[in-house]
C-alpha positions in Angstrom: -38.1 49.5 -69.0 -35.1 50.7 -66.6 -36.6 54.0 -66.4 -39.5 52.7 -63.8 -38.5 54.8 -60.5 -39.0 57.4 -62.3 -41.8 57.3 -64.2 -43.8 55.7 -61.8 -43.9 58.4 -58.7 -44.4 61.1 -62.0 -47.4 59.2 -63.1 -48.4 58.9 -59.6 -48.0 62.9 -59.2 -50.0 63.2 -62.2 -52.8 61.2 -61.2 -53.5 63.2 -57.7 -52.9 66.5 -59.6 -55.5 65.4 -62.0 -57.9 64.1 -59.5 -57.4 67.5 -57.0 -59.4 69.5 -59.9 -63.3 69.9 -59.4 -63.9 69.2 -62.8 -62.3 65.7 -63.1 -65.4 64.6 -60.6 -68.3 65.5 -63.0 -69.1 63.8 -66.0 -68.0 60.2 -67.8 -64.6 59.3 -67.8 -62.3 56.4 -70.0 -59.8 54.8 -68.3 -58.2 51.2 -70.2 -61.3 50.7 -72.7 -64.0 51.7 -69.5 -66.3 54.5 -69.6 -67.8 55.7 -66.3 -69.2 58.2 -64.0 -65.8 60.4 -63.1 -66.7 59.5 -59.7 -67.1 56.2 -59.7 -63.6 56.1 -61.7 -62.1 58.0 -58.6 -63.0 55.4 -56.3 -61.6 52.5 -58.5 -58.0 54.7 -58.8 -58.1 54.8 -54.8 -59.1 51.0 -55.3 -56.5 50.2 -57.6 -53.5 52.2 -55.4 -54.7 50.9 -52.0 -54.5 47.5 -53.6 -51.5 47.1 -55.5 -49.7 48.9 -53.1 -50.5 46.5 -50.7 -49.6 43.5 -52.8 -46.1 45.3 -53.5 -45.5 46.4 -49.6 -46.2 42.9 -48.3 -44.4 40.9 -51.7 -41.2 43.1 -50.7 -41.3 43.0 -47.0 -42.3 46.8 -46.5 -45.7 47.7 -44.5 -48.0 50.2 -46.1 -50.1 52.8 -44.0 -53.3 54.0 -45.6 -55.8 56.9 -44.5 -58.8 55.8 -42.7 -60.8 57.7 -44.9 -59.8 56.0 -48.0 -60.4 52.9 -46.5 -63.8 54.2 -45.4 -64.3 54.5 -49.0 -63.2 51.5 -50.1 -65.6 49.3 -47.9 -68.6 51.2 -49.2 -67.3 50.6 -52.5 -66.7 47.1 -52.0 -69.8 46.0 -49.4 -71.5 44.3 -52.4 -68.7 42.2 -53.7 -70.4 38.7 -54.6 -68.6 35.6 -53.2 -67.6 34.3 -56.3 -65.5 38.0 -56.6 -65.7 40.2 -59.7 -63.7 38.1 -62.8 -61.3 40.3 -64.4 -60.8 42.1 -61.0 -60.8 39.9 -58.1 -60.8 36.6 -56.9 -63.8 34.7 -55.2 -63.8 37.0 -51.4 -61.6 35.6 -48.7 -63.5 35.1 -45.0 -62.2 37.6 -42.5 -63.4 37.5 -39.3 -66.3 40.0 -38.7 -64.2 41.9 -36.2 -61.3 42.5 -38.8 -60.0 45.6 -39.3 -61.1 47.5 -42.5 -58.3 47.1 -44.3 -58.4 43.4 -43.7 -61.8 43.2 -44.8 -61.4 45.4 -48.2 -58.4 43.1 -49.2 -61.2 40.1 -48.1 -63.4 41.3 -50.5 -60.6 41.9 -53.3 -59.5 38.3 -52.9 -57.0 38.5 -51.0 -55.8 36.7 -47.9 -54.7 39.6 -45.6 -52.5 36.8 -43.1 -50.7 36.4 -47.1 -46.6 37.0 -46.3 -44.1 36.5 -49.3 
């Protein structure tokens, strides 16, 4: 698809419109076959954008800049990953030091080796 710099800040848009109304934090939600509580869901979209962007940024040379916040978020969401990592979303957790920033120590727990340059 050639269209992709496009679509993707629209479905990006689209996503924090969606998730700026009260309403799409009660309740189940669906998202790729899974069914959960619409907050939970909201926390693995943060998840899933923190993430991936970092993957891109660092893949293409580019730094990325999250709110601490989110990260705050993120390493309550992810204080329980098991060693071996969650199959079908992350690899066995990478050892950070204990002083590591957060952001080092989310992408620790999501398998990933935050010293990792492309």
């Amino acid at each position: 698809m050639t269209d992709w710099r496009d679509r993707i800040p629209a479905q990006l848009k689209g996503l924090v419109s969606a998730w700026r109304e009260p309403a799409a934090w009660d309740g189940v939600t669906e998202a790729g076959g899974v069914s959960m509580l619409a907050s939970v869901m909201a926390v693995v979209a943060l998840d899933e954008l923190v993430i991936h962007c970092w993957d891109l940024a660092v893949a293409t040379g580019q730094q990325s800049n999250f709110a601490a916040a989110d990260l705050a978020v993120l390493i309550e969401f992810l204080r329980d990953t098991p060693p071996e990592g969650a199959p079908g979303l992350f690899g066995p957790v990478v050892p950070v030091p204990a002083d590591a920033s957060v952001l080092h120590r989310i992408l620790g727990r999501t398998g990933r080796d935050p010293g990792w340059i492309a």
